[in-house]
C-alpha positions in Angstrom: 0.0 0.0 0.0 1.4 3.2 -1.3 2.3 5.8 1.9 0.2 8.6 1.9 2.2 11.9 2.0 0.6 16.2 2.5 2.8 18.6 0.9 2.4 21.8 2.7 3.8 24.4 -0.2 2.2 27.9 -0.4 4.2 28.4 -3.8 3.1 27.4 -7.7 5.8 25.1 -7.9 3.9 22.6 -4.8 2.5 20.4 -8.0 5.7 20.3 -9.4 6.8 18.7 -6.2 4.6 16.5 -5.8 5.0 15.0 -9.0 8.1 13.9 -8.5 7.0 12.8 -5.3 4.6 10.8 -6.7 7.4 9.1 -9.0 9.1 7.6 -6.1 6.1 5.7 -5.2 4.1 8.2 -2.8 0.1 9.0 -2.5 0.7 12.8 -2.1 -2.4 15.5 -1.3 -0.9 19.3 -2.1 -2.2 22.3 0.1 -1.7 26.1 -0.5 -1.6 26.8 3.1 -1.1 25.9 6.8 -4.7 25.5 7.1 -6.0 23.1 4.5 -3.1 21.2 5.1 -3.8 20.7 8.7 -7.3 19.6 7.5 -6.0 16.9 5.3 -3.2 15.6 7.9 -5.7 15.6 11.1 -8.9 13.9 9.3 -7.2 11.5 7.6 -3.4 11.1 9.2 -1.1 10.8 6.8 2.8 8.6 6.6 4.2 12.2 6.4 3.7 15.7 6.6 6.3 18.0 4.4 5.6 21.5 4.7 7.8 24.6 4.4 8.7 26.5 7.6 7.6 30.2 7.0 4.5 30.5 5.2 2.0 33.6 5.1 -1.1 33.5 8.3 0.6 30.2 9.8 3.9 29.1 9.9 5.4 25.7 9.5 6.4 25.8 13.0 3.4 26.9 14.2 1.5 23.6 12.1 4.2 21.5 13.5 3.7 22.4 16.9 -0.2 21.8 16.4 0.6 18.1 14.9 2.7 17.4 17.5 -0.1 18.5 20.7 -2.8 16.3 18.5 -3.6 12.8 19.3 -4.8 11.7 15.6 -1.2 13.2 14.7 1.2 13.4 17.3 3.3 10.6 15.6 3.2 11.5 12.3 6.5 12.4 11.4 7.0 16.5 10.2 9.9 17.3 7.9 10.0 21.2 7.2 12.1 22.6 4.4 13.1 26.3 4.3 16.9 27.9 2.9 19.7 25.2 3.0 22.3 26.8 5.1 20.2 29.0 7.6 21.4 27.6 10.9 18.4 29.4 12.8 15.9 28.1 10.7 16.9 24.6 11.3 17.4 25.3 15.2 13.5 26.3 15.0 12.9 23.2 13.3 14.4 21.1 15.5 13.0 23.0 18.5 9.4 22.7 16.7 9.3 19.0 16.9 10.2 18.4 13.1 12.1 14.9 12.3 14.2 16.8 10.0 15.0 20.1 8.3 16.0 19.8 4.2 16.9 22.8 2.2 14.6 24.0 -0.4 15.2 22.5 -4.1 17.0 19.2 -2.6 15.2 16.8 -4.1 17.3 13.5 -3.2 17.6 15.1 0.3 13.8 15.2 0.6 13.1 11.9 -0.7 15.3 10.3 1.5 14.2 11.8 4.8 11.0 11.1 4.1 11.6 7.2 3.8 14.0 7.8 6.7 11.2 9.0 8.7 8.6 6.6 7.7 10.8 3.7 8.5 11.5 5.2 11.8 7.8 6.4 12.6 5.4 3.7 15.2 3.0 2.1 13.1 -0.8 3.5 14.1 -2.5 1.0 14.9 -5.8 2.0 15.6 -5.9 5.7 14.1 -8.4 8.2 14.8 -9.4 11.3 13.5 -9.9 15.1 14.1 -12.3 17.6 12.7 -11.5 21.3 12.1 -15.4 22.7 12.6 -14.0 26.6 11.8 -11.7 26.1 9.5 -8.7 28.7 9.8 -10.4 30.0 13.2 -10.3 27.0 14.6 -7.1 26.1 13.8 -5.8 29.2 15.1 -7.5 28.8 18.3 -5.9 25.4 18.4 -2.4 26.7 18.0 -3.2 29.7 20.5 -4.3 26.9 23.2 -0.8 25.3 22.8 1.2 28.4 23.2 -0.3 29.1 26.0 0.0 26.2 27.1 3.9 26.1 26.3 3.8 29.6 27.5 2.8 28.1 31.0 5.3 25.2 30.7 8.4 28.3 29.9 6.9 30.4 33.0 6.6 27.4 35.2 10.5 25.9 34.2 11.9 29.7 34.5 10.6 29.9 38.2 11.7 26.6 39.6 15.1 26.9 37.4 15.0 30.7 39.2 15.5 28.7 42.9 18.6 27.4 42.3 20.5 30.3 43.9 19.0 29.5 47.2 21.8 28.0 48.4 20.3 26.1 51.7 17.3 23.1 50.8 15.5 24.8 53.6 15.0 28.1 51.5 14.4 26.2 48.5 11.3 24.4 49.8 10.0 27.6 51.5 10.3 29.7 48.1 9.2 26.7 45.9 5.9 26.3 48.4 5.2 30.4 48.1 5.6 30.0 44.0 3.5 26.7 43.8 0.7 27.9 46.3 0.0 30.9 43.5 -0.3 28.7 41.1 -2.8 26.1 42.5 -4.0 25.5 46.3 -3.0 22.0 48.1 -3.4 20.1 51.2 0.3 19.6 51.7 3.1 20.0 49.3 6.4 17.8 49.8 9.8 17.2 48.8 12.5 14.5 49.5 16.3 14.8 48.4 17.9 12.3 48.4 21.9 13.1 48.1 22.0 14.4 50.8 18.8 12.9 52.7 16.5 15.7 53.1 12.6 15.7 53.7 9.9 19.1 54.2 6.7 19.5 54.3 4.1 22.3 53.9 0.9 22.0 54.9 -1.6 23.5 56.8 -1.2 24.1 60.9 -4.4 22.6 61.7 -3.4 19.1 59.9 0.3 18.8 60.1 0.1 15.3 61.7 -2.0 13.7 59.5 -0.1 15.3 56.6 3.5 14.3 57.8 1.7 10.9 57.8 0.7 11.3 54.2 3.8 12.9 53.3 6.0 9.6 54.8 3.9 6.6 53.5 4.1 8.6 49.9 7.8 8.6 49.7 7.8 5.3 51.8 9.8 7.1 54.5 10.0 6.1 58.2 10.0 8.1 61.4 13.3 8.1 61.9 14.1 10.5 59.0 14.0 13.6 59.8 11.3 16.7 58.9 11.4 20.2 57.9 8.1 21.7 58.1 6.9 24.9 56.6 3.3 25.5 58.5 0.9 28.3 57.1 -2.4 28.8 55.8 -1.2 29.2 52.7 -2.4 25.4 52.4 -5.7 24.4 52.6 -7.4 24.0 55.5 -8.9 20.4 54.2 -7.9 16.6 55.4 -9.3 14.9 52.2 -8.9 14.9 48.6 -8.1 13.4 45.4 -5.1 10.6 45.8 -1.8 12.2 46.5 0.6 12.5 43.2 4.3 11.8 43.4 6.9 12.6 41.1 10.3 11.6 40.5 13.1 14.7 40.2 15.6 13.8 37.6 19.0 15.1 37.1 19.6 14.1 33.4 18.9 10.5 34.2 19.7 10.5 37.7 17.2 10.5 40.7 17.6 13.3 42.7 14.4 13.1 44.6 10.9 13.2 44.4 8.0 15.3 44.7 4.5 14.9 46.0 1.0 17.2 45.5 -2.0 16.0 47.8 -4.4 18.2 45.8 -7.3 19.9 47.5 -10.5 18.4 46.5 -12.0 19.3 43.7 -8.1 19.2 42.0 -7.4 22.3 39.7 -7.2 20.6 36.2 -3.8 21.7 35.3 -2.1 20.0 38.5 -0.7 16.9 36.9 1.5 19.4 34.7 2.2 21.9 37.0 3.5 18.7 39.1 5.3 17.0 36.1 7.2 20.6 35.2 8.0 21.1 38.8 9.5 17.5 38.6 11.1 18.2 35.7 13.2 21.3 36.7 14.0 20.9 40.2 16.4 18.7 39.7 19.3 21.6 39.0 18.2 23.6 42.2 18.0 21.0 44.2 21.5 19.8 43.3 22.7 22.9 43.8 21.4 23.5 47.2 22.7 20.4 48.1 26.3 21.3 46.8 26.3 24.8 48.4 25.3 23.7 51.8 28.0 20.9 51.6 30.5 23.4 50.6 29.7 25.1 53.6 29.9 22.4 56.1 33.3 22.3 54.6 33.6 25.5 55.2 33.3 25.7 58.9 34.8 22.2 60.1 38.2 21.3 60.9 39.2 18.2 58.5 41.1 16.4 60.5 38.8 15.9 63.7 35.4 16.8 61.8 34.5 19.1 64.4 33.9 22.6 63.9 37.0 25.2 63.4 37.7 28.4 65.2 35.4 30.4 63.2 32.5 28.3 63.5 32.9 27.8 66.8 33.1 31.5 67.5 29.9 32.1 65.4 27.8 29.6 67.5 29.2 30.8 70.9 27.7 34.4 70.0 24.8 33.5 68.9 24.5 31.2 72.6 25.4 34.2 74.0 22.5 36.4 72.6 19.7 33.7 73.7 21.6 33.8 77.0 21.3 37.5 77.8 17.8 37.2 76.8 16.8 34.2 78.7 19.5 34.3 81.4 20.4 31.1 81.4 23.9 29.8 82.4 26.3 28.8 80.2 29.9 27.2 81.0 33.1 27.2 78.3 35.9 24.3 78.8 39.3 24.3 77.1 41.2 21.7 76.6 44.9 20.9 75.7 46.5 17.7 75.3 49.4 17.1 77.5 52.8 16.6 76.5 51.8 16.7 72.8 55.0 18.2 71.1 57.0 15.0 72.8 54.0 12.8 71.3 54.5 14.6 67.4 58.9 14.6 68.5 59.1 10.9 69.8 56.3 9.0 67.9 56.0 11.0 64.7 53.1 13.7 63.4 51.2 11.0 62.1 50.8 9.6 65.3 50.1 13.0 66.9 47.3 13.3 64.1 45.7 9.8 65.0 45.4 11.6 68.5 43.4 14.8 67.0 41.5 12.3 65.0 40.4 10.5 68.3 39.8 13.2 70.2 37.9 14.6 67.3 34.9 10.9 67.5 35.6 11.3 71.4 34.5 14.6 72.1 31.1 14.9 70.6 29.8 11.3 72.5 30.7 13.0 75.8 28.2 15.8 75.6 24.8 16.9 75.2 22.7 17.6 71.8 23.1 21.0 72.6 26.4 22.0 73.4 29.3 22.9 70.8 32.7 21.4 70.0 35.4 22.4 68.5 39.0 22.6 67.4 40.0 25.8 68.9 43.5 25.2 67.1 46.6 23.1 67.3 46.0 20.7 70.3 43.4 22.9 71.9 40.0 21.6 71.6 36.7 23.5 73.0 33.4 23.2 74.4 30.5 24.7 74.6 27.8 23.9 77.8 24.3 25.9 77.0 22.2 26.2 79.9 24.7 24.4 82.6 25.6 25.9 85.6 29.4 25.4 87.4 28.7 22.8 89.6 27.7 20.4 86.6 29.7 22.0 84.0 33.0 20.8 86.4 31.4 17.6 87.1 31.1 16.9 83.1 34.9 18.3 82.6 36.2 15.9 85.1 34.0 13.1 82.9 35.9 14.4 80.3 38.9 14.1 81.5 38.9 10.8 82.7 37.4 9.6 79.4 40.6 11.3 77.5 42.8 9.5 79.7 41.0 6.3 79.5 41.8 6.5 75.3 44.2 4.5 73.8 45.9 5.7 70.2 48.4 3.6 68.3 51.7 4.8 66.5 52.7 4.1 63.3 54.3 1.0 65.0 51.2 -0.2 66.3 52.7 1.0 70.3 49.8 1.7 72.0 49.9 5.1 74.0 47.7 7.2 76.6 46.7 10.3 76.1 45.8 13.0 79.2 44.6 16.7 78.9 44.3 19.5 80.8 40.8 21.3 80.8 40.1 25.0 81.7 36.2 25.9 82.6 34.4 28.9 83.1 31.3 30.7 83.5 29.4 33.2 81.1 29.0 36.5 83.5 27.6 39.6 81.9 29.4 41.7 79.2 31.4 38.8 78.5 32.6 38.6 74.8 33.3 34.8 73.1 37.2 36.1 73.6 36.8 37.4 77.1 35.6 33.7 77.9 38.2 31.8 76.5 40.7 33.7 77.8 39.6 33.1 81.6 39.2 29.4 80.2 42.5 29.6 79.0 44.5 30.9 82.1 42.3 27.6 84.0 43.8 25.4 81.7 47.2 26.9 82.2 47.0 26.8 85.8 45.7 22.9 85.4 49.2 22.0 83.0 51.4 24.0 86.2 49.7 22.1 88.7 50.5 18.8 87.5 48.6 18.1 84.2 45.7 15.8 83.4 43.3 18.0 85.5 40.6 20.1 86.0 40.9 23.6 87.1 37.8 26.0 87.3 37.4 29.9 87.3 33.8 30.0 88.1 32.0 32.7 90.2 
């Protein structure tokens, strides 16, 4: 059975064209225009559709865009011909969904991407058909309702693309839920990433239980991962609807993480796109995010213990230090410095005296609370952070400190093991005390610990 072929071609020469079409074996229907021929190919869906790219009204991209948002045509292969060495032309063709862009006059070209593109086309099985009622009206209004709804798809991608200078996953969420909720209202909106793990939720304050529930069997997460959760009434105040969508978030063809919509009920009609565009472009932003707040974690820990450096250690006193003088709470600073540790690095080597940082560095954090702050002060001196503990307790935890340093055992690079003792320095916060003022009463305690003796506790508390 002979394929049938439309030749779009507003010029005389169209029957000229198709007779030699028609030589290589081809059923081919001519049109003068955009219009007619998107009658011919939508009625009665042709093996082809060759049309040339700019004509007067509508355009060949325009016509190719339309065949391509049909269902009677959206696999009938579109080749578009236009002049043979404009680059831009064959960028829109490309762009437009056409198999293939031939210059005008190329005959052998032609004839050979259009068997090309039959060969390569899905078989249609069980074809159906499409009626224009309005002729060139409603063919326009067709190709209007596809820009816009490309338009939407380009407006959509810009603003999600648009998050990826957020730089923390927290502020990407937040921003993402105040674009989304002017877009469409929700129950609960969700996202997981998933290099690093990260989970958050928005949803209404009235229902966050039942929607952290919702959120967690979606993405088949347990309690034990942990939730960031963006509560306003920007969600709607509802506890049913349709079933909740979920989305994966590709980077190229790499998971990223995923993306659930528990629509309110009724759903607005355009939510499966707006979900499967959101999907579609977070993927950047999200691995962005990921790598900014990575880079500064990096930023703010030492590398060899993993705990945070000087300047880290100094931002998170201040800020202790401002909830303090609001809440008056105590607070209580130990420093610590390994004993004899030059002799350690002199007799046993520096890679030996860096396999005691390294310990101190997994020791340290076991020893205290959630809420106090370690860190590498510098060199051998290591610091500590009590939040809400007074002197009594804060010397009782240095001694347990202590004790547990001395308890350690490190190995040289012979495999000799060794013990290790410090000498701790603690103090108390008293008002107009600076994170410098603080550590330097710690630090004359610590002194006055080595000249007493080492390995032991001295306190300058009031």
């Amino acid at each position: 059975m002979p394929y049938h072929v439309v030749l779009v071609d507003p010029s005389p020469s169209r029957e000229t064209l198709a007779e030699r079409l028609r030589m290589q074996g081809y059923v081919v229907t001519t049109a003068a225009d955009a219009a007619s021929g998107a009658h011919v190919a939508l009625s009665d869906p042709p093996a082809v559709v060759v049309a040339d790219l700019w004509m007067p009204g509508i355009s060949g991209i325009q016509l190719c865009r339309l065949l391509r948002s049909e269902p009677a045509t959206e696999s009938v292969p579109v080749v578009l011909r236009g002049p043979d060495q404009n680059l831009r032309d064959r960028f829109w063709a490309e762009r437009a969904g056409a198999v293939a862009y031939v210059g005008s006059g190329r005959m052998g070209d032609l004839v050979r991407t259009i068997a090309r593109a039959i060969a390569a086309s899905p078989p249609q099985e069980n074809p159906f058909f499409t009626q224009l009622s309005g002729g060139e009206l409603d063919l326009r209004d067709r190709i209007a309702a596809h820009l816009d709804a490309a338009l939407f798809d380009s407006v959509i991608a810009s603003e999600v693309r648009a998050l990826g200078v957020c730089g923390s996953f927290t502020r990407l969420f937040d921003l993402l839920t105040q674009f989304v909720t002017q877009v469409t209202s929700y129950r609960w909106l969700a996202v997981q990433g998933l290099r690093p793990m990260s989970f958050a939720l928005h949803t209404h304050p009235a229902h966050r239980a039942l929607a952290e529930a919702e959120a967690r069997a979606a993405f088949g997460l347990g309690d034990d991962v942990p939730i960031v959760t963006v509560e306003d009434e920007d969600a709607v105040d509802a506890t049913n609807g349709p079933p909740v969508r979920v989305a994966d978030i590709l980077l190229g063809a790499e998971r990223v993480g995923r993306i659930a919509l528990a629509s309110r009920h009724p759903s607005t009609p355009h939510d499966s796109d707006l979900l499967r565009i959101v999907a579609r472009e977070l993927g950047g932003p999200l691995r962005i995010a990921a790598l900014m707040e990575e880079s500064d974690r990096l930023a703010m820990m030492d590398p060899l213990t993993s705990l945070m450096n000087r300047r880290a250690f100094s931002g998170a006193a201040r800020r202790e230090f401002h909830r303090l003088e609001r809440n008056g709470e105590p607070l209580c600073v130990l420093l610590l410095d390994i004993d004899n540790f030059k002799v350690i690095n002199d007799k046993r080597g520096h890679h030996t005296g860096d396999r005691v940082l390294t310990a101190l560095g997994r020791l340290l954090p076991g020893l205290v609370r959630r809420a106090d702050v370690v860190g590498r002060w510098g060199g051998e001196e290591f610091v500590l952070l009590l939040p809400g503990c007074a002197a009594g307790p804060g010397q009782q935890q240095a001694e347990d400190i202590r004790a547990a340093i001395a308890g350690m055992v490190v190995h040289d690079d012979d495999n000799v093991p060794m013990t290790v003792t410090a000498s701790l320095g603690i103090t108390t916060f008293r008002p107009g005390d600076t994170v410098e003022s603080l550590i330097d009463r710690a630090d004359h305690a610590m002194y006055a610990a080595k000249t007493a003796g080492r390995n032991r506790v001295v306190a300058d508390v009031e």
